[in-house]
C-alpha distance (Angstrom), angle and dihedral (degrees) to the residues before:
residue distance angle dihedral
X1 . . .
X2 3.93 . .
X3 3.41 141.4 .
X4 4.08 127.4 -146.0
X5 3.66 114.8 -116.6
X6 3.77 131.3 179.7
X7 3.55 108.4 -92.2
X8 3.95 91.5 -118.2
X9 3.71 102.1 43.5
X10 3.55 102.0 94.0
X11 4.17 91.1 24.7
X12 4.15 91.9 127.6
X13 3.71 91.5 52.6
X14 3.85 99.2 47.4
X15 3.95 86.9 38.1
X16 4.03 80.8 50.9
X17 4.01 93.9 43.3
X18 4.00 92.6 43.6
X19 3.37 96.0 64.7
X20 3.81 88.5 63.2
X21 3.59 97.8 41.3
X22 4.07 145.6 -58.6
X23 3.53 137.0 -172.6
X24 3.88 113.6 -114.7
X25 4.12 98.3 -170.6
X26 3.99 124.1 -170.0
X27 3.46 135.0 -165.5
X28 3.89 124.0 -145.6
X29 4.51 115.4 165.3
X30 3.52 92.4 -20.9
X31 3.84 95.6 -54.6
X32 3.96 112.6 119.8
X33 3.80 123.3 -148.8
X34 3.73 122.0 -166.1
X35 3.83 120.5 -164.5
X36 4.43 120.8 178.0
X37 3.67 106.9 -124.8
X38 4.31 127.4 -169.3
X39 3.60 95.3 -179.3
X40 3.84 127.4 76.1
X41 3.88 146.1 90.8
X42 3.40 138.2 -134.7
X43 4.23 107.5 -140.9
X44 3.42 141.2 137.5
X45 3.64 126.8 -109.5
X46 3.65 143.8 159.5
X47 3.89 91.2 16.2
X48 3.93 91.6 -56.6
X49 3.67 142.8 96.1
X50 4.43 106.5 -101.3
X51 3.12 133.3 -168.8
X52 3.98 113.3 -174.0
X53 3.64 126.7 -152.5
X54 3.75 129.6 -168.0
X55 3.75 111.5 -142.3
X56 3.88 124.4 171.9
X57 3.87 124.6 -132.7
X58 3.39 93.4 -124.5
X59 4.11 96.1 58.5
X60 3.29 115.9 91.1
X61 3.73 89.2 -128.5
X62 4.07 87.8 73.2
X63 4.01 91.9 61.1
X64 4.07 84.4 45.8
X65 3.90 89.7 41.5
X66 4.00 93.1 43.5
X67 4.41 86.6 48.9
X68 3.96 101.7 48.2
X69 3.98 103.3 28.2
X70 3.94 83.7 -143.5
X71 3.43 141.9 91.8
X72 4.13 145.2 163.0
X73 3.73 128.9 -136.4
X74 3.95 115.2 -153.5
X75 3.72 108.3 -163.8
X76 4.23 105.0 -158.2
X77 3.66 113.5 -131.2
X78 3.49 94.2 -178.3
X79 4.90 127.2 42.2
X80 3.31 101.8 -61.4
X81 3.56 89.5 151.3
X82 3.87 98.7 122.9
X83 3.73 90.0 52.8
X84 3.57 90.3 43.5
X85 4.07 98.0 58.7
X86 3.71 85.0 40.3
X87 3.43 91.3 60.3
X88 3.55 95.6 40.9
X89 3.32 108.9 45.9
X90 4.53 95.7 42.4
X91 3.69 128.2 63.8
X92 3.30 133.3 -124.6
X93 3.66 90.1 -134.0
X94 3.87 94.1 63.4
X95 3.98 93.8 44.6
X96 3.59 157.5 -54.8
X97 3.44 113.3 -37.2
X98 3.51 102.5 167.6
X99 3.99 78.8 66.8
X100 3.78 94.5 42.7
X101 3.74 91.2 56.5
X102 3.57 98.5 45.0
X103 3.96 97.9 -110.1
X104 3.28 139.0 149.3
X105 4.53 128.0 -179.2
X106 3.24 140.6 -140.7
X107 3.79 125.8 -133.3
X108 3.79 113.7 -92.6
X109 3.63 117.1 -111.8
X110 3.97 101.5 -134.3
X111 3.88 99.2 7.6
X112 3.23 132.5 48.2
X113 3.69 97.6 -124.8
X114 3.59 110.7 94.9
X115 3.74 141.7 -131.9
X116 4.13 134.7 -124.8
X117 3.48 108.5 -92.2
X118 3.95 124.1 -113.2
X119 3.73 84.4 0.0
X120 4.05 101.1 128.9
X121 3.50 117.0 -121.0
X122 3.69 128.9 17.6
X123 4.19 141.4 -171.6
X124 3.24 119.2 -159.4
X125 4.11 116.6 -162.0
X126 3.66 146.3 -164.3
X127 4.02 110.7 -150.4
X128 3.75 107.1 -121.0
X129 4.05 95.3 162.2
X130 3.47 135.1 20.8
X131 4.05 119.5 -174.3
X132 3.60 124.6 -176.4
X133 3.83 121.3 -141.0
X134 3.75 118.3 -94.8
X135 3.70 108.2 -138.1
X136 3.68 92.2 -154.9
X137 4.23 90.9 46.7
X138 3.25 95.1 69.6
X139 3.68 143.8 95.2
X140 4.05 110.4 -98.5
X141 3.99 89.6 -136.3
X142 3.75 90.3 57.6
X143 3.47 92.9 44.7
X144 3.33 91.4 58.2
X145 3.83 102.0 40.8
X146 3.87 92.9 41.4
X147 3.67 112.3 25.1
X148 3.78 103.9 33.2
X149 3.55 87.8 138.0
X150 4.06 102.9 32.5
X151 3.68 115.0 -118.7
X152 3.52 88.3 130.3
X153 3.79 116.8 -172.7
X154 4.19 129.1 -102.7
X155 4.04 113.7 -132.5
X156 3.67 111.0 -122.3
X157 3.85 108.0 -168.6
X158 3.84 111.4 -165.3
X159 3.45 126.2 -167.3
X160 3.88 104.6 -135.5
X161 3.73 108.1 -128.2
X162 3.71 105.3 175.1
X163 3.73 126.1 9.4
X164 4.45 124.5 -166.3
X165 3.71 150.0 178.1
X166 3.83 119.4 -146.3
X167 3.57 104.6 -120.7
């Protein structure tokens, strides 16, 4: 059971949560893929509700990302931290890590991707913009603490079309 929330009104606490680890799930031909993200925002642009993700080429997540144009965000409310390293650390091209970490999901509400189940609150999104990162736009010191190596990150913005709490 869920309940509809506005897709700002518990913004500091995913913001908060994020930065320790969400799932960001995808769904291409029925298979689901489940990566942990720690970087995001919730916003609004273009007249819309967005939630932007930052997903690197060489995840399998981008080739998911790139096929479906949609994706959902689960935020955990509760130690998911096992599930989260799992998820993190293990690619969907080797496996199933939904099964490796012991999760199951939840039909989405408006898109057909769904979310982690029992997880607390979740975003689902519609990709309306993706932007890859300019080398040369960004800061040197981030360059060098971040991208040492390259394998910078693409911009998926995602227009959040239906936000929840598990109940």
């Amino acid at each position: 059971m869920s309940k509809d929330v506005a897709y700002n009104e518990y913004a500091k606490e995913a913001i908060e949560i994020l930065s320790k680890g969400a799932f960001l799930t995808t769904e291409v031909n029925g298979a689901v893929n489940t990566m942990t993200i720690a970087w995001g925002s919730i916003g609004f642009m273009w007249g819309k509700p967005i939630f932007t993700a930052m997903v690197r080429p060489s995840r399998f997540t981008y080739d998911c990302l790139e096929q479906s144009g949609e994706f959902t965000v689960s935020i955990p409310f509760k130690d998911m931290s096992k599930a989260l390293g799992i998820c993190g650390s293990q690619s969907g091209r080797d496996g199933n890590k939904l099964l490796a970490a012991n999760l199951t999901t939840t039909p989405g509400k408006k898109i057909s991707t769904p979310v982690i189940t029992d997880c607390g609150l979740h975003y689902e999104c519609k990709v309306v913009y993706k932007q890859k990162m300019v080398p040369e736009l960004l800061n040197t010191d981030l360059q060098e603490k971040w991208y040492a190596a390259g394998n910078y990150h693409t911009l998926f913005f995602g227009e959040i079309l239906a936000t929840y709490i598990d109940e």
